[in-house]
C-alpha positions as CSV (number, residue, x, y, z in Angstrom):
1,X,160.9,45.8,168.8
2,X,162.8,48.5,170.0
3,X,165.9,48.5,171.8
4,X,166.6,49.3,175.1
5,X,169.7,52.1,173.9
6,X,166.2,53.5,171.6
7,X,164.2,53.7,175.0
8,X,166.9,55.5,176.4
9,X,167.4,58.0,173.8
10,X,163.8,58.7,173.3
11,X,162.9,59.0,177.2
12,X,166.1,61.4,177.4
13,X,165.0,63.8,174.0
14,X,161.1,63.7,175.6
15,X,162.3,65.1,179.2
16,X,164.8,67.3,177.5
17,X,162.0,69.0,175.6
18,X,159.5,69.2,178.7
19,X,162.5,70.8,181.1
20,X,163.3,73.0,178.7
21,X,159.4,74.5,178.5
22,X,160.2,75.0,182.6
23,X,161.3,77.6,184.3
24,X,165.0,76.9,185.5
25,X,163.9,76.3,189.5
26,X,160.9,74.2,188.4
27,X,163.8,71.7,186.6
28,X,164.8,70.1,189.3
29,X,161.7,68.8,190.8
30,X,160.4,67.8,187.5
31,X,163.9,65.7,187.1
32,X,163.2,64.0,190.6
33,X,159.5,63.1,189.6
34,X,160.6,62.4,185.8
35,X,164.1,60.2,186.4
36,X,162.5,58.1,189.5
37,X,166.0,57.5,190.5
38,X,167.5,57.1,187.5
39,X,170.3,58.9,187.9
40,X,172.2,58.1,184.2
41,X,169.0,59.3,182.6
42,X,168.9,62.6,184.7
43,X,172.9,63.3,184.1
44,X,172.1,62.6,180.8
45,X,169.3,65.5,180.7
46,X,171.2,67.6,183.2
47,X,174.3,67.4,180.5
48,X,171.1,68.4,177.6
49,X,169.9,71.4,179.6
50,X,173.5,72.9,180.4
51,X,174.7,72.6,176.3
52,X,171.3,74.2,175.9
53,X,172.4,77.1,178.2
54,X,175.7,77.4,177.2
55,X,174.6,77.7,173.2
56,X,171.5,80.0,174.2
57,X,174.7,82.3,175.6
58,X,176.3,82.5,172.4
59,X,175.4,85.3,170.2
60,X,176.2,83.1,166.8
61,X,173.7,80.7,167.6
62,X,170.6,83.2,168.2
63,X,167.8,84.0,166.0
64,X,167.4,82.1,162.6
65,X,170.2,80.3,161.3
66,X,168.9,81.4,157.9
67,X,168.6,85.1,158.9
68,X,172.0,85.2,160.3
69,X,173.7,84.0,157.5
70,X,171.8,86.2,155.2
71,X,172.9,89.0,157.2
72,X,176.5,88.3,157.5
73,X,176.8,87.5,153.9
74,X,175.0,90.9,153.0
75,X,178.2,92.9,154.6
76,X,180.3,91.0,152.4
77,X,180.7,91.8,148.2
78,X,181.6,89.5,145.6
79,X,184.7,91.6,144.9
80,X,187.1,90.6,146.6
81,X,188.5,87.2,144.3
82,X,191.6,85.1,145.5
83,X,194.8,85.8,144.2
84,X,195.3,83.0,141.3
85,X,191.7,82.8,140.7
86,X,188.8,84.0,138.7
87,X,185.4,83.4,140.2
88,X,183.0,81.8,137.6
89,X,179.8,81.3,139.6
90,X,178.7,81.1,143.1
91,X,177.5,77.4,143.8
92,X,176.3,77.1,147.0
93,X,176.9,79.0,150.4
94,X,176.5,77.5,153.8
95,X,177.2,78.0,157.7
96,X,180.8,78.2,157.6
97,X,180.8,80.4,154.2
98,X,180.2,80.5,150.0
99,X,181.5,78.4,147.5
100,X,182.2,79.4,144.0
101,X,182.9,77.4,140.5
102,X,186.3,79.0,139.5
103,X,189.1,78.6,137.3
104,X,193.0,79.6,137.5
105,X,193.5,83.3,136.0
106,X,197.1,82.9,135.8
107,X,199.1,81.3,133.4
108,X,200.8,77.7,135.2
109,X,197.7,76.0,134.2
110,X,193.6,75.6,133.1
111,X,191.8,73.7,136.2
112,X,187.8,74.5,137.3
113,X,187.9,74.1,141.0
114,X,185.5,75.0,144.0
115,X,186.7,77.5,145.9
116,X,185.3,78.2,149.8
117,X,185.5,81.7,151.3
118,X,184.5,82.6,154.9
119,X,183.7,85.6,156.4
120,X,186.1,87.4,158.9
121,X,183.7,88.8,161.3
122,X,183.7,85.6,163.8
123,X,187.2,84.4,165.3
124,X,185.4,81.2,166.4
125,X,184.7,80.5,162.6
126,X,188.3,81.6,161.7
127,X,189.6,79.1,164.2
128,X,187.0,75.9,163.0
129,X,187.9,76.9,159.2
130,X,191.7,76.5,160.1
131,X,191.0,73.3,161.7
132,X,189.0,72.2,158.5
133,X,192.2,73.4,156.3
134,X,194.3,71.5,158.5
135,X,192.6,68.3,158.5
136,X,191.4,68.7,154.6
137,X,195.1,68.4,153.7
138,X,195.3,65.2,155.0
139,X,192.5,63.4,153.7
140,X,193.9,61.2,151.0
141,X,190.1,59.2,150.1
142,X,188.7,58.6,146.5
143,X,185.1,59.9,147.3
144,X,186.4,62.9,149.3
145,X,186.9,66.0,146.8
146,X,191.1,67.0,147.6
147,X,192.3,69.9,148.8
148,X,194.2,71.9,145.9
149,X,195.3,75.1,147.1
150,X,194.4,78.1,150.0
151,X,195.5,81.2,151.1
152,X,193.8,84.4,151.2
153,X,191.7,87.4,149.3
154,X,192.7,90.8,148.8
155,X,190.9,91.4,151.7
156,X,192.1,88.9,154.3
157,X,189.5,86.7,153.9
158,X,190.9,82.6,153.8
159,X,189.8,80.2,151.2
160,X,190.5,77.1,149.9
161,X,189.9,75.8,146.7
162,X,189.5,72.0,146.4
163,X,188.4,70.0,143.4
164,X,185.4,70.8,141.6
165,X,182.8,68.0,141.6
166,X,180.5,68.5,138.7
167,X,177.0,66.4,139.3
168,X,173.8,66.5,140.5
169,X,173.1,65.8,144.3
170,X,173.3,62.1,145.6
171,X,169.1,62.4,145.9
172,X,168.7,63.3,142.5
173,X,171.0,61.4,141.3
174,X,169.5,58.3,142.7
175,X,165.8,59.4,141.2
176,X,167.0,60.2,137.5
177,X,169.1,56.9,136.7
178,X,165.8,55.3,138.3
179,X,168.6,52.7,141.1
180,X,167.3,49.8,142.0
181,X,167.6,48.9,146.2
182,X,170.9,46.9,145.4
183,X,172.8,49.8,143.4
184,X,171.2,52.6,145.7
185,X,172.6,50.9,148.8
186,X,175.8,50.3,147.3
187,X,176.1,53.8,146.4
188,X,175.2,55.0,150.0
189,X,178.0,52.4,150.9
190,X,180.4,54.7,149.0
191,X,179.3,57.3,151.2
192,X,179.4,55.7,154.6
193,X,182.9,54.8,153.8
194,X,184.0,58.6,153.1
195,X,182.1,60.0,155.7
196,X,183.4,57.0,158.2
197,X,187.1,58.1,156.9
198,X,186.2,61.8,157.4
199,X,185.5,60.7,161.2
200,X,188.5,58.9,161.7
201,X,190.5,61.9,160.9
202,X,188.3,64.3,162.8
């Protein structure tokens, strides 16, 4: 049976959705017929629908997500490698930049590591990755991968390179060694408590 907090939350995503199909001067006299006085569900909307607004007003959240990073990532080149490094492979690349297998070129010592490397062209994702950096050198958690080194490329992009995590994904990883319910949940256990420590430290 579902909970009255599940009610809530489905009522609220349902009239999101429909007042967002409206005009804006048609969504207040939808709200009034919708919320029947409910005034916590129609903040609770209202709150939806202005987030909604705000997003729609920044330029890094329009058009595909996909499309966008595709584009950024086509202005930048391979070329320019952190100091200290040598970039083996490129391993995955997501909304806040690429990550790269890579190993120290110098001659203190031999270590793979994953390095991260944003884009400069947003200051808003400058300012979130410095946060990250910030907060990454604080995490001290066995199922987090630590924070090793940063600074920047030749060509003023940041990075951070962070311990290399070789493995398959969690998913596949479940499928190949076939887990039963018991070591599969106490796997995702593992992972609740990371992600819970993550949270705690912001």
């Amino acid at each position: 049976m579902p909970s009255e907090a599940s009610n809530f939350d489905q009522r609220l995503e349902e009239l999101f959705h429909k007042a967002l199909d409206l005009e804006p001067e048609a969504r207040s006299g939808f709200l009034d017929l919708q919320c029947e006085g409910d005034k916590r569900l129609r903040a609770s909307v209202e709150r939806l629908l202005a987030a909604s607004r705000d997003a729609e007003s920044e330029s890094f959240w329009r058009g595909s997500a996909l499309q966008a990073e595709a584009n950024e990532w086509s202005k930048q080149t391979d070329n320019a490698v952190p100091e200290r490094y040598r970039l083996v492979e490129r391993i995955g690349a997501g909304g806040m930049g690429a990550v790269y297998k890579a190993v120290r070129a110098d001659d203190v010592y031999s270590k793979i590591v994953a390095i991260k490397i944003v884009p400069l062209s947003d200051p808003h994702l400058m300012e979130r990755f410095r946060q990250e950096r910030q907060i990454l050198a604080a995490l001290e958690h066995p199922n987090i991968a630590r924070l090793l080194d940063g600074g920047s490329t030749a060509d003023g992009r940041p990075f951070l390179a962070m311990e290399f995590v070789d493995g398959p994904p969690i998913d596949r990883f479940v499928k190949d060694r076939r887990l039963g319910v018991r070591e599969t949940v106490s796997l995702f256990r593992k992972v609740c408590g990371a992600v819970s420590y993550a949270h705690r430290n912001l």
